[in-house]
N, C-alpha and C positions, 0 to 999 in steps of 0.2 A: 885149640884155637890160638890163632894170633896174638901176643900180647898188644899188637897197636888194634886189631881188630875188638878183642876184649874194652879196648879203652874209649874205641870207638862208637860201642855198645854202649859204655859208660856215660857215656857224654851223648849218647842222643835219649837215654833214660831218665837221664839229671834233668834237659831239655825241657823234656816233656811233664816230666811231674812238678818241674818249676812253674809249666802255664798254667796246668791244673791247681796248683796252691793260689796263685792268681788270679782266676780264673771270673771271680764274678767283681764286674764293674759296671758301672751306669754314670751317663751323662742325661743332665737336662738345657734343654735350649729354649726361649722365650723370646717373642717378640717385645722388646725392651719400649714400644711408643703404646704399648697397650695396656690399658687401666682396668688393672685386675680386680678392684673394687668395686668396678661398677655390675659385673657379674656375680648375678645373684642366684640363676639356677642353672641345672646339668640335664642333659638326657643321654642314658646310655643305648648309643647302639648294637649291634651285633657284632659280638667278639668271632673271630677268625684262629684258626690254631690247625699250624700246619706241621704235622709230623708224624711217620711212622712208628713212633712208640706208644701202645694201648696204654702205658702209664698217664699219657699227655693229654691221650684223644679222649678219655674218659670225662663225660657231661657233669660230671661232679666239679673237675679242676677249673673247666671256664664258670662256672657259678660261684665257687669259691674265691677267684681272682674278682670278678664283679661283684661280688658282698664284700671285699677290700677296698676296693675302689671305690664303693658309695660311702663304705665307713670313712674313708678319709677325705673325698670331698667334704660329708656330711659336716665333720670336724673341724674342715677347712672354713665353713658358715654357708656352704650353699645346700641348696633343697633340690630335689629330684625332683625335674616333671616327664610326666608320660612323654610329652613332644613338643618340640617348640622351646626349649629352654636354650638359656641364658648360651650356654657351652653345650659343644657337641662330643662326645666322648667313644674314642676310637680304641679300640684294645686290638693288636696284631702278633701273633707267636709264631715264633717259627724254629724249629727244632731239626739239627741235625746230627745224625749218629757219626764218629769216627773211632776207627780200630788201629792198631799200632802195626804199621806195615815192616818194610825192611828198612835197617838202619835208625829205626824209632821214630822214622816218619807220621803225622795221623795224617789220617786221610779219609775222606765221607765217605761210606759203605751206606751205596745205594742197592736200594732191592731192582731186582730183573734185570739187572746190567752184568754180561755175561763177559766172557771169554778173559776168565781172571784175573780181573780187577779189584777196586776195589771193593766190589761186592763180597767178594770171597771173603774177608777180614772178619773175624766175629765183634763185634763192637765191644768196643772198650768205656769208651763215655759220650754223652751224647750234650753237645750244646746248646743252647733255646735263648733266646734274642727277644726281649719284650718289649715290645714300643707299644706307647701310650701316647693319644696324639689329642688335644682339648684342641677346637673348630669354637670359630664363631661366624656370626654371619651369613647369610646366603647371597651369591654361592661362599661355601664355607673355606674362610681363613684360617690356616694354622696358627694361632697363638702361643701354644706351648706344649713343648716333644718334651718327653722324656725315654729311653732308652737302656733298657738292662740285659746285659749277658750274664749268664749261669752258665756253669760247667760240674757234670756230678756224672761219677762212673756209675750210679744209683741213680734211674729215671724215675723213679717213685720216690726217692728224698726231694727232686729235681720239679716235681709235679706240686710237694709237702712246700715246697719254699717259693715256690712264684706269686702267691698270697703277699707273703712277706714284701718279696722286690716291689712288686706295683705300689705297697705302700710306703714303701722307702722312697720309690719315685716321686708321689703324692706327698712327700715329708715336705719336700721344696715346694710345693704349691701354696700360695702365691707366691712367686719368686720375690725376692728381697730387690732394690733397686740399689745398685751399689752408689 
């Protein structure tokens, strides 16, 4: 092999493993005219999770992310009700697999998509995107997003740690008014 090709190699491995170290961040955004005090309870909806990894789709990990997110509303001072409460509570996942192609490109390795793409890649790590959306109102207003990326070559550490994020998202609830 090429020494610049070797180096080339080099530098798209560095790349890549630098996003992965990276890898997990979260924003939250709030409607700043809304009085987060005056809400006193929550109802959660039906959580959505979309991804071909059996480690994700597994009916254990959205129950475990929703017993996080009632523990830290609960903490936060608001009460659960069946329907009708105070906030609307939206949980959305979304999970994509990518594999390290030519040049240490990643690139999403979708299933049934032929003629050597990137299907063909064996997945390397798969990413999952958690937005948490609190509604008030009908029709329902977004009052406050929060938003986390994960990145784990492990989809079952990856499934172990979405618990955590949602409540890391929840840490900021009720936003501070600066």
């Amino acid at each position: 092999m090429s020494p610049v090709r070797t180096l080339a190699l080099l530098c798209a491995a560095l790349l890549v493993s630098s996003a992965l170290l990276r890898a997990d961040d979260h924003s939250v955004i709030f409607d700043p005219d809304v009085n987060f005090s005056s809400f006193k309870t929550f109802t959660m909806r039906d959580a959505r999770l979309t991804s071909a990894r059996p480690e994700l789709n597994f009916p254990l990990v959205i129950k475990t992310i929703n017993d996080a997110i009632r523990t830290a509303l609960t903490t936060a001072g608001l009460k659960e009700a069946p329907a009708g409460g105070d906030l609307s509570v939206a949980l959305n996942i979304t999970g994509v697999d990518y594999g390290i192609g030519p040049f240490g490109r990643a690139s999403a390795v979708s299933r049934g998509r032929g003629r050597g793409g990137a299907s063909s890649l064996p997945v390397d790590f798969t990413e999952v995107t958690l937005v948490l959306d609190l509604e008030h109102g009908n029709p329902a207003a977004l009052v406050w997003r929060g938003v986390y990326h994960d990145t784990e070559g492990d989809a079952q550490k990856l499934a172990a740690a979405l618990p955590k994020d949602a409540a890391k998202l929840l840490g900021e609830y009720p936003p501070k008014k600066k």
